[in-house]
C-alpha positions in Angstrom: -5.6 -13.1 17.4 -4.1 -16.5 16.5 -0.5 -16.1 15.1 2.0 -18.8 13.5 5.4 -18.6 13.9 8.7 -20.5 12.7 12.3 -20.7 13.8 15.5 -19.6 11.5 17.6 -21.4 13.5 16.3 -24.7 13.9 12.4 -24.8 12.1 10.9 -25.5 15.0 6.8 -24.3 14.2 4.4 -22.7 16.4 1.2 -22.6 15.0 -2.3 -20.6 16.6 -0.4 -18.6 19.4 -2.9 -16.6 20.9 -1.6 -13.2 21.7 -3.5 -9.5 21.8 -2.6 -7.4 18.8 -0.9 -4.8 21.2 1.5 -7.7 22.1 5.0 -8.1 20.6 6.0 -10.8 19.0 7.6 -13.5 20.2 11.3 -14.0 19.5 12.4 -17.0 21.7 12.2 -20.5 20.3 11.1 -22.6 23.2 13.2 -25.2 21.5 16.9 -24.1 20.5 16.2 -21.3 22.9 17.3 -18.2 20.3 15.9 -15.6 19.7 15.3 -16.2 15.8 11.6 -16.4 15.8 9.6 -15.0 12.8 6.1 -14.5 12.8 4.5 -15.8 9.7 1.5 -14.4 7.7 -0.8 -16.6 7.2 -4.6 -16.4 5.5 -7.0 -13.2 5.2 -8.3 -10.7 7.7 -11.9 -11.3 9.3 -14.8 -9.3 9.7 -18.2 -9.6 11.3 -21.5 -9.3 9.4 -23.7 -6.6 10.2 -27.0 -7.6 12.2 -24.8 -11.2 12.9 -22.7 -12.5 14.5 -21.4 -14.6 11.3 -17.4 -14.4 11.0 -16.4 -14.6 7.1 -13.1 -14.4 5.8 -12.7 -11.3 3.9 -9.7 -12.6 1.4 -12.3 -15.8 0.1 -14.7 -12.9 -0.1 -12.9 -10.8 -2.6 -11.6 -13.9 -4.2 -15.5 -14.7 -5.0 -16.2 -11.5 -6.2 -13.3 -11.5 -8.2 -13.9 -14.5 -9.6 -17.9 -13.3 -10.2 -16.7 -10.5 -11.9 -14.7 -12.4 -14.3 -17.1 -14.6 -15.5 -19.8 -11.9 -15.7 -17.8 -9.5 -17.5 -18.0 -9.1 -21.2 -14.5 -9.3 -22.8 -13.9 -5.5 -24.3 -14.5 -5.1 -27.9 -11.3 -3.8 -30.1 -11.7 0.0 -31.6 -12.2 -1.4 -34.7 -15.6 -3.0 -33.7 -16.8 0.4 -32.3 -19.8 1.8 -33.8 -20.8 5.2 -33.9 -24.2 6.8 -33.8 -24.2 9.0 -37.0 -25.7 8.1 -39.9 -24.7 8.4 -43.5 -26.4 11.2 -44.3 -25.6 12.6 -40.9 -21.5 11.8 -41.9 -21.7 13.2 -45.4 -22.9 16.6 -43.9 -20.0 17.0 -41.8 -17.0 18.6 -42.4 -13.1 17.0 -43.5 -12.7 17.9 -39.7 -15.4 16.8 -38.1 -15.4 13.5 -40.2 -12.0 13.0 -38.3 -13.5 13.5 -34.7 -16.2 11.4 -35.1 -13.7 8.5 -36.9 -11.7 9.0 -33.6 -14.4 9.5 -31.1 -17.3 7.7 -32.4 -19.7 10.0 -31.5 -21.0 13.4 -33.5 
């Protein structure tokens, strides 16, 4: 894994630091010499394509599919554009009651 990390003390920068994800993170600047290093998160986690050996970045992934979905999706249409599935004669043999419902629901 490839980590970033940045000083408090004096912003020194340390950037693609190659370290196992079992390893602890570093806390000594090699610059001021303190121990006020922060590892920075940086970007998305990867994955590996099945049947390749493709890597992708699985934060751009869901960023296209969010994106896909938003310009696919239909915007929602208020209640008051609802139409039910009755028809008049069907309504005007239905009860006070049921006339309620199917206001409510739309359906019989």
């Amino acid at each position: 894994m490839l980590y970033d990390y940045k000083c408090t003390n004096c912003d020194n920068t340390l950037i693609d630091v190659s370290q196992k994800m079992r390893d602890p993170p570093l806390v000594k600047c090699p610059e001021c010499k303190k121990k006020t290093l922060q590892r920075i998160i940086t970007g998305g986690c990867h994955g590996f394509v099945k049947g390749g050996s493709t890597q992708i970045d699985m934060g751009r992934a869901r960023e296209d599919a969010a994106k896909h979905k938003e310009q696919s999706a239909q915007p929602e249409k208020p209640w008051y554009h609802k139409h039910g599935t009755a028809s008049s004669e069907d309504i005007n043999k239905m009860t006070k009651k049921q006339k309620a419902e199917y206001i409510m629901k739309g359906k019989k």
